[in-house]
N, C-alpha and C positions, 0 to 999 in steps of 0.2 A: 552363068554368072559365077566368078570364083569366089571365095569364101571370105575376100577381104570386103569384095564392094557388098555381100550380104550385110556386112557387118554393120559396114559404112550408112547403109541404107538404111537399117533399123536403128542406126545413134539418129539420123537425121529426123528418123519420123517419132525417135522419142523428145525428141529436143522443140519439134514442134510440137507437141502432144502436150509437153511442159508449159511449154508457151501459151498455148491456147487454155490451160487449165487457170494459170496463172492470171492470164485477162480475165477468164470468166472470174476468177473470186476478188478479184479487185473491182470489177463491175459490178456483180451481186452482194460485195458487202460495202459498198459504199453510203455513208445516209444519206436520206433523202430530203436535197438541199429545203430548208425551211423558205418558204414564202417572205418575199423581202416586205417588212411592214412599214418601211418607215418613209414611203412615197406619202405625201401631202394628202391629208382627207378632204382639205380643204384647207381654206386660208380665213384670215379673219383682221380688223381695226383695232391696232394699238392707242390710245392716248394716255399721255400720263400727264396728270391737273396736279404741280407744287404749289399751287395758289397765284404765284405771280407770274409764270410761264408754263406754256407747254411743248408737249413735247408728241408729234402723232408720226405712227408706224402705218405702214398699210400694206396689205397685200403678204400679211406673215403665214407663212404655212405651219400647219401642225398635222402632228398622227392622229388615226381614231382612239379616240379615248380619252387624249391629252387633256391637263385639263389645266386651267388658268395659270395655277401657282408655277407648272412646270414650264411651260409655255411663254409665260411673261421671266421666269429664272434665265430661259435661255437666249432670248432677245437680251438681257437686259446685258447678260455675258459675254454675248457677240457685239454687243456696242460698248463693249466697255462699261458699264453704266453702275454703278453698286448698287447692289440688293441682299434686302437683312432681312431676315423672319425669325423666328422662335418657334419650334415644336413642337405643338402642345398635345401629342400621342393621339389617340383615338380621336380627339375632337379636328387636330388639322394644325395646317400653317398659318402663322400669323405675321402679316407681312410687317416689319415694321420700320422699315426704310428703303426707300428711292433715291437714287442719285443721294445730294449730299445732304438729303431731307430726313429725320426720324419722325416717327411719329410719338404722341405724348409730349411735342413742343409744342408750348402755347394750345392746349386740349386737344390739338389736330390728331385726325389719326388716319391710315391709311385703309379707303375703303372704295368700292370698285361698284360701277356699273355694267351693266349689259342692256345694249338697245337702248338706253333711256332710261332702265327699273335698275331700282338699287336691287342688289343682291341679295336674296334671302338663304344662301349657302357660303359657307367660306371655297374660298379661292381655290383651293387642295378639294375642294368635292363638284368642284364645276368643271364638269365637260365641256368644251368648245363647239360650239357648233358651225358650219361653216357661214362665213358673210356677218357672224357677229362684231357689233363696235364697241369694244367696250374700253371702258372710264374706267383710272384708277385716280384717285382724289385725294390728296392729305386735304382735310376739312376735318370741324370739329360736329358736324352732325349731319343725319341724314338729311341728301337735298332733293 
C-alpha cells in the first residue's frame, strides 16, 4: 500500500470515528422526553343553570388534578361562552359570570354542584373526578 492510500485510509476512519462520536453525544445528551400528561384522566357532566335556560356539556375530558375552575375556563373558551371571576389569592377563584349572566343581580350568585351536593369547597380547590355531574347555578341561595 503506497503512502497516499495510507493516508486516505486513516482520514476515512477518522471521519468515521468523528461521526460516530458525534451521534454518540447527541444521543447521550439528549433529555429525557417528559411523560405526555395531558391525555384525559377522565371525563365528566357539564350543566350550566341561568335560571331560565340551560345549558349541558357531556362527555368533557380533563387531566389528573384539573380542577373545576380550570376545567369549566376551558369549556367555556372552546364554546365561545364568557366567563368572569375575581382572584381572591390564597382563598381561590370566584366565579362571577357565565355567558351574559353576572352574579350579584337580583342576589343571584354563581354556585356549583357535584352529583346532587352543593359544594363545600370553592371551584379552584376541586379536583374532578371522573363521571362527575356537576351544576353551576346563578341562584340566590343554597338549594
Amino acid at each position: 500500500m503506497d503512502v497516499g492510500a495510507k493516508k486516505l485510509k486513516y482520514w476515512v476512519l477518522g471521519i468515521i470515528l468523528l461521526v460516530v462520536v458525534g451521534v454518540g453525544i447527541k444521543f447521550f445528551t439528549q433529555p429525557a422526553v417528559a411523560p405526555d400528561n395531558s391525555a384525559a384522566a377522565g371525563y365528566f357532566t357539564l350543566a350550566i343553570d341561568y335560571g331560565d335556560e340551560n345549558e349541558l356539556y357531556q362527555n368533557i375530558p380533563f387531566t389528573a388534578g384539573e380542577t373545576l375552575f380550570s376545567a369549566t375556563q376551558k369549556l367555556t373558551g372552546a364554546k365561545n361562552i364568557q366567563f368572569e371571576y375575581e382572584d381572591y389569592g390564597d382563598l381561590g377563584m370566584l366565579v362571577t359570570g357565565i355567558g351574559d349572566r353576572s352574579g350579584g343581580e337580583g342576589g343571584a350568585y354563581w354556585q356549583y354542584w357535584v352529583n346532587g351536593n352543593y359544594a363545600q369547597i370553592g371551584a379552584s380547590a376541586y379536583a374532578i373526578q371522573s363521571g362527575d355531574s356537576v351544576e353551576w347555578r346563578l341562584t340566590n341561595a343554597q338549594q
